[in-house]
C-alpha positions as CSV (number, residue, x, y, z in Angstrom):
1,X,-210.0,91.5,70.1
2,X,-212.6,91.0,67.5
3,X,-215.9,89.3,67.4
4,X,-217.9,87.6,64.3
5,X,-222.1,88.2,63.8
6,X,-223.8,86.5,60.8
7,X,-227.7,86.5,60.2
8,X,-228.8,84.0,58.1
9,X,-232.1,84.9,56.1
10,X,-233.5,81.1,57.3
11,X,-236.2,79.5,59.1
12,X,-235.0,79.3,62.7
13,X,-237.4,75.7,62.7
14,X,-234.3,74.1,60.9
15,X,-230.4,75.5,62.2
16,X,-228.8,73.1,60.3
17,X,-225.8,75.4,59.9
18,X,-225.1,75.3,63.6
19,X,-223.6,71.9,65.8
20,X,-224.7,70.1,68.6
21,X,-224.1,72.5,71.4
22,X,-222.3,74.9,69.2
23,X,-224.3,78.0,71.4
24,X,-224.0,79.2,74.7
25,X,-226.8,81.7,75.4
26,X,-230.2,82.0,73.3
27,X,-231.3,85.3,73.8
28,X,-234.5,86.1,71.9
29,X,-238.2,87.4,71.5
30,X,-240.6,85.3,69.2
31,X,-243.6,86.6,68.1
32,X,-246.3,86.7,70.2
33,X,-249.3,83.8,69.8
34,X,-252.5,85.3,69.8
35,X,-251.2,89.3,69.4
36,X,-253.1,90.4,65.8
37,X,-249.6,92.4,64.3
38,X,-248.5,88.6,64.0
39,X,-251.5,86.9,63.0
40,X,-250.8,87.1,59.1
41,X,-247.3,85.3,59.6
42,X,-248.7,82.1,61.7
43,X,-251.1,81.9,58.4
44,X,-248.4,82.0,56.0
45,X,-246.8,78.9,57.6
46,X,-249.9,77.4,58.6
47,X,-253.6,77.1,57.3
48,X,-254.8,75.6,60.6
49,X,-254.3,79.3,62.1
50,X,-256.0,81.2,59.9
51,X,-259.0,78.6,59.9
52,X,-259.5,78.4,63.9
53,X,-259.1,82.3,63.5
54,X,-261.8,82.8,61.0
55,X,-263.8,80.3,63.0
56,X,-263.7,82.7,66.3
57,X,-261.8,79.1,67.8
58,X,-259.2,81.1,69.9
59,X,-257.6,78.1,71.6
60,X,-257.4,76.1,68.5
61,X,-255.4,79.1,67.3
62,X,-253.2,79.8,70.5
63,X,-252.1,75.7,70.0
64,X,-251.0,75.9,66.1
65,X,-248.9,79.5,66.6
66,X,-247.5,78.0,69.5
67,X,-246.9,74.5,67.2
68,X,-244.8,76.9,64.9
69,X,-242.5,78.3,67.7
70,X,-242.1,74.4,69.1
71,X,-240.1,73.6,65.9
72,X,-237.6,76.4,66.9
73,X,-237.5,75.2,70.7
74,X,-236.7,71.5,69.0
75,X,-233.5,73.3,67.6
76,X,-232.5,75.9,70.5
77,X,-232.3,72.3,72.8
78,X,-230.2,70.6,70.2
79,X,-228.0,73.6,69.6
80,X,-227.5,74.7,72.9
81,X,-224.1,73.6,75.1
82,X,-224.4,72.0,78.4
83,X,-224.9,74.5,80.5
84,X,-226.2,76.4,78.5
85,X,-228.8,79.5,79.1
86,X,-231.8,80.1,77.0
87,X,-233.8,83.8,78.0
88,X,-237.2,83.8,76.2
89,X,-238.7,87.5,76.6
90,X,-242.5,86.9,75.8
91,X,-245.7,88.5,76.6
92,X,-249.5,87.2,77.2
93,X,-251.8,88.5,75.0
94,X,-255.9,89.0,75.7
95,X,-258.4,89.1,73.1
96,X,-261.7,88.6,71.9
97,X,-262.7,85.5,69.9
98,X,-266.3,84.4,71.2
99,X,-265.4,85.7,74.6
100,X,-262.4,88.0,76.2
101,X,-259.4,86.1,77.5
102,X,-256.1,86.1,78.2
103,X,-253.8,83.8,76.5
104,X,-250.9,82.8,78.3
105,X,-247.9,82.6,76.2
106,X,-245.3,82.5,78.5
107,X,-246.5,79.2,80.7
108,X,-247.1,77.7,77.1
109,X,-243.6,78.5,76.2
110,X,-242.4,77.4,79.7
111,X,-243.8,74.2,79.1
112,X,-242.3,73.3,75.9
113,X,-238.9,74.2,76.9
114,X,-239.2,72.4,80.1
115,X,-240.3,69.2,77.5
116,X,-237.7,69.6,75.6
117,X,-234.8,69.0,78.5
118,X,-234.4,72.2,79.7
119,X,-234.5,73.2,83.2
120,X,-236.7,76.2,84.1
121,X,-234.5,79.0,86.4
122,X,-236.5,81.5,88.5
123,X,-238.1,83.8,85.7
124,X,-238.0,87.9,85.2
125,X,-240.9,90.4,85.1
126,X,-240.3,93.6,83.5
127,X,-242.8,96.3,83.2
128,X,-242.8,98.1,80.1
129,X,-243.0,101.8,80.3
130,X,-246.3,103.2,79.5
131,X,-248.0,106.6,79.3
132,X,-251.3,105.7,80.3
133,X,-253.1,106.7,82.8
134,X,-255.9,104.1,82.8
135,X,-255.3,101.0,84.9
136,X,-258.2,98.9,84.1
137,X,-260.2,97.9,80.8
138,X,-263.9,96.8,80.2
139,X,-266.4,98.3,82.5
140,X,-264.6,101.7,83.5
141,X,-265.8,102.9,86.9
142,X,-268.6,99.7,88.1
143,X,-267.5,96.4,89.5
144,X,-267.3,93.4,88.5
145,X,-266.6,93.8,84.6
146,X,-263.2,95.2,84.6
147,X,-259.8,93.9,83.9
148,X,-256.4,95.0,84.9
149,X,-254.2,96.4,81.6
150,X,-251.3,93.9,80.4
151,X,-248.0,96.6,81.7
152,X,-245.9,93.5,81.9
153,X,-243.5,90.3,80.0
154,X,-241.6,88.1,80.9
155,X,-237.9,87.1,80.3
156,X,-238.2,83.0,80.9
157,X,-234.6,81.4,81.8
158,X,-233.6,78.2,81.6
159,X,-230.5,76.3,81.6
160,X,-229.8,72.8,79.5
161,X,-228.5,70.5,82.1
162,X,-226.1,71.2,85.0
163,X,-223.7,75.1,85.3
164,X,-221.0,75.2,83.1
165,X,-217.7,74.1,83.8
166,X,-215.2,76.8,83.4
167,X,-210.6,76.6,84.1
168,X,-209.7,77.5,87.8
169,X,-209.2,81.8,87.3
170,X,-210.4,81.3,83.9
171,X,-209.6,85.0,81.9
172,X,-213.2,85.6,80.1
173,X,-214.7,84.8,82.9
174,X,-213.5,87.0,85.6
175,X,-213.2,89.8,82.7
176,X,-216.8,89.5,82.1
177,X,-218.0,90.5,86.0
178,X,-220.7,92.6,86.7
179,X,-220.3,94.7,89.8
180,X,-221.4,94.5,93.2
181,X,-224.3,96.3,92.9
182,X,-225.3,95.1,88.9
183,X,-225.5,92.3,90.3
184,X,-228.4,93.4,93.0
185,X,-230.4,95.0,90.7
186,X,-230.3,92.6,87.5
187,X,-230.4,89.5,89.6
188,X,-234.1,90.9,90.8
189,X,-236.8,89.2,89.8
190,X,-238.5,92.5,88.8
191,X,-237.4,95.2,86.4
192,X,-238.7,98.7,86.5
193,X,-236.1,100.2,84.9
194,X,-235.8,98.8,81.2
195,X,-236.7,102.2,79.2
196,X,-236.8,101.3,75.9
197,X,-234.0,103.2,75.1
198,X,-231.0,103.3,72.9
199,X,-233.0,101.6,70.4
200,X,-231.1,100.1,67.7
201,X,-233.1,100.5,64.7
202,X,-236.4,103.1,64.2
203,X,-239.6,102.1,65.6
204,X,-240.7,101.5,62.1
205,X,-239.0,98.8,61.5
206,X,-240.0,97.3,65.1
207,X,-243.6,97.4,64.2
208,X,-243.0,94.5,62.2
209,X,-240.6,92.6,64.5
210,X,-240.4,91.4,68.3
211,X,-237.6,93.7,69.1
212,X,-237.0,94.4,72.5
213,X,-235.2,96.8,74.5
214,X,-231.4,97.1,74.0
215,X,-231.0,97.4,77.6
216,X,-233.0,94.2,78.0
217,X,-230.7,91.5,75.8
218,X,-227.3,93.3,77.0
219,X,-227.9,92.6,80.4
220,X,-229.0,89.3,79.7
221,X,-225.8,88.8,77.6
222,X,-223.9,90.0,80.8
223,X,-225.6,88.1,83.1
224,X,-225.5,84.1,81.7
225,X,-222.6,84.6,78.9
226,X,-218.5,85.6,78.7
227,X,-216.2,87.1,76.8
228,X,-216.1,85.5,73.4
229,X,-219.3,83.0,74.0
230,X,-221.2,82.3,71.3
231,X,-225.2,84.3,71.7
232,X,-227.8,82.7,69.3
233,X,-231.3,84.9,68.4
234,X,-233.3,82.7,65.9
235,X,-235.9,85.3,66.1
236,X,-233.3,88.1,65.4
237,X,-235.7,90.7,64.4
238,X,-234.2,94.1,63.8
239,X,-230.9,92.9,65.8
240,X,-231.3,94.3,68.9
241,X,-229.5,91.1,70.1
242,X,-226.8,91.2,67.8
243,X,-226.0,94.8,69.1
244,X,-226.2,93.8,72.9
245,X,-223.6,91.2,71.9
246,X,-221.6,93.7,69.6
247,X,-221.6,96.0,73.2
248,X,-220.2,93.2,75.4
249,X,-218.1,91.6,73.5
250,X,-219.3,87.8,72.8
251,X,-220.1,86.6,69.1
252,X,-223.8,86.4,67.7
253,X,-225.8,84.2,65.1
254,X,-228.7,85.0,64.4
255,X,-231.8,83.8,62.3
256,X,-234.2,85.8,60.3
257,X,-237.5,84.9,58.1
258,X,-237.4,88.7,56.6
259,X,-234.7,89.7,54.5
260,X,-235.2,93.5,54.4
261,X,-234.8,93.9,58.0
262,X,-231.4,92.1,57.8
263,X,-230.5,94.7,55.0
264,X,-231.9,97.7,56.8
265,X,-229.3,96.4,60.0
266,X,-226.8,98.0,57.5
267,X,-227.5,100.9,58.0
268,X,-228.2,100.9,62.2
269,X,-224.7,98.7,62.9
270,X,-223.1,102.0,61.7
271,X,-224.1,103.4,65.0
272,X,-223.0,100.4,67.2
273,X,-219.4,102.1,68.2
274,X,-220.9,104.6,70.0
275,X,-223.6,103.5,71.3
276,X,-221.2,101.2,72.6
277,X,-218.8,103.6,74.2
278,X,-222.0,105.1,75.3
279,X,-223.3,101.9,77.2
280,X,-219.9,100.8,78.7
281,X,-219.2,104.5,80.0
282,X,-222.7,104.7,81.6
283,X,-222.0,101.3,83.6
284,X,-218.5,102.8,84.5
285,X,-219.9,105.8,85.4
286,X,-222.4,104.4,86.9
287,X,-220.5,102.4,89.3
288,X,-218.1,105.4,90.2
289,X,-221.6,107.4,91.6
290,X,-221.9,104.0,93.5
291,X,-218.6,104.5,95.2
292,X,-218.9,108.1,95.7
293,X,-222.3,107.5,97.8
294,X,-221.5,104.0,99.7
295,X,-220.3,104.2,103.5
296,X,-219.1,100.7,103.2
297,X,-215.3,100.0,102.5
298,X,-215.0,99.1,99.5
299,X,-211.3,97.4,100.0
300,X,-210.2,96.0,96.4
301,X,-208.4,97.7,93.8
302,X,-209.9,97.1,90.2
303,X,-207.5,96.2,87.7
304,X,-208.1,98.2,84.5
305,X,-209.9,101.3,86.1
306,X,-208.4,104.0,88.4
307,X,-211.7,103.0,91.4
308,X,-212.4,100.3,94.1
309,X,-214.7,97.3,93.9
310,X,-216.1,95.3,96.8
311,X,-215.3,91.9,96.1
312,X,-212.4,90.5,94.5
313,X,-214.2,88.9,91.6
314,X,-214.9,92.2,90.3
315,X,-211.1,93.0,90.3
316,X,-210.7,92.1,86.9
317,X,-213.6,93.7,85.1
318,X,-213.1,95.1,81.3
319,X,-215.5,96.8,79.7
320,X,-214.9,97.1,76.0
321,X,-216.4,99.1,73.4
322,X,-216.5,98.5,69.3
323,X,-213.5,100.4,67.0
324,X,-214.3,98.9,64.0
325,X,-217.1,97.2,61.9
326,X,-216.2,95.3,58.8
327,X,-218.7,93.5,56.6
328,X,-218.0,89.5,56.3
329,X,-217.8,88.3,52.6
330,X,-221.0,89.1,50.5
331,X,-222.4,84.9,50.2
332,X,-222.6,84.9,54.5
333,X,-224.4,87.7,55.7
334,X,-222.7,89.6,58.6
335,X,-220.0,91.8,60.5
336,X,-216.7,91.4,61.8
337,X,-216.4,93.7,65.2
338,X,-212.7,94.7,66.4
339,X,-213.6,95.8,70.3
340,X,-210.6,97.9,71.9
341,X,-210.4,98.2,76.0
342,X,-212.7,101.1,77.6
């Protein structure tokens, strides 16, 4: 089977390019309101920011960032299919202008969605890995003046009107299971696990992106897409989305303000066959050490692999890794995956 990914060097703000309800998951990470690394690109596309900035007027310039990222929200609703899912992984930010504050992005973001049609779905916290050992800023050792560190984000979900309708049995679908046990972990409402690794492009060229974990977007992708679904990121970043789409086997748009990270993607989508055989033999393997240690009776036969499942929607699980990467034509930015059976 083969799969099509195209990154489109465009503002996100106007998706022209894609139908009513053309998508079926967002996955994505905007840039962060009120984080400094992204202060200088809410200037570029709007005054306001950099004058309630200058002016120390730190509301004034959480509201106009946050203006910026509504014009994308207005597209995601229109493109998205009924039944469609929309995972926003965003973080809060604290700083000091006048006073220290935090500034929630991700009940700012909530609300705009949630005005824009879109129903809000219980939301995920995952802590980010970190090496410090200092749990608390401001006054070190003497109450009341500290603060607790920021170790967290969020991955908001929502879904545009009622579940999806699928075909009694329908092929994609019950190809695209998780297993029993995926299931209990990435259905939790708190991740511990997401490492941070398998990165799909060098840190250098995340410093100037929101890139995210790969782990993070490809079990999203598993979780609210299927086989062959369409998975939109219009802030694509370094294309850690495209990747986690690559690895599962659903198609990807994706939208991106700076051209020399879609160019530098040429170089990292080399690596996405294996670290897609790597990914799909981890779950597999994964799942194996599952059976090996279970008591229960696991009582189904899976279909494509030589081991047992619990239930009999896992039967038909098929994990699939990426053969072949071939460039699209050179006026639409982009890749052709061919994805052979793991």
């Amino acid at each position: 089977m083969q799969t099509t990914h195209r990154t489109l060097a465009a503002d996100a703000r106007d998706m022209a390019r894609l139908p009513d309800g053309s998508v079926d998951l967002v996955v994505t990470s905007p840039p962060y309101p009120m984080i400094e690394m992204w202060d200088e690109l809410f200037r570029e596309r709007d005054p306001a920011v950099g004058d309630a900035l200058d002016a120390g007027d730190g509301q004034r310039a959480f509201e106009s960032m946050h203006a910026q990222l509504d014009g994308v929200w207005d597209e995601v609703a229109r493109v998205l299919t009924d039944g469609g899912i929309a995972c926003v992984n965003v973080g809060d930010a604290t700083r000091t202008l006048g006073e220290f504050r935090v500034y929630p992005n991700h009940s700012r973001v909530t609300s705009a969605l949630a005005a824009r049609g879109l129903s809000p779905l219980p939301e995920i916290v995952w802590r980010k890995p970190t090496n410090s050992a200092a749990k608390f800023m401001g006054s070190g050792m003497l109450p009341p003046n500290a603060y607790v560190t920021l170790e967290h984000e969020y991955v908001l979900v929502f879904r545009k009107g009622e579940k999806r309708e699928f075909e009694p049995m329908d092929d994609d679908r019950y190809a695209s299971a998780y297993f029993w046990e995926e299931r209990n972990e990435w259905f939790s409402d708190l991740w511990t696990d997401v490492t941070g690794e398998l990165q799909p492009i060098e840190d250098a060229a995340r410093e100037r992106s929101a890139a995210f974990p790969l782990e993070l977007p490809y079990r999203l992708v598993n979780m609210y897409s299927t086989r062959n679904d369409l998975v939109l990121d219009p802030f694509w970043g370094t294309g850690t989305t495209t990747t986690a789409a690559m690895c599962a086997a659903r198609n990807s748009v994706g939208y991106e303000l700076d051209t020399s990270l879609v160019e530098r993607y040429a170089d990292a989508v080399t690596e996405v066959p294996a670290q897609s055989r790597t990914v799909a033999r981890e779950r597999l393997d994964a799942h194996r050490a599952y059976v090996e240690r279970t008591d229960d009776d696991l009582a189904y036969a899976a279909a494509n692999y030589d081991f047992p499942v619990r239930t009999k929607r896992e039967r038909d699980i098929q994990l699939y890794a990426v053969s072949d990467i071939d460039a699209l034509d050179a006026d639409e930015r982009g890749y052709r995956a061919t994805h052979t059976p793991v």
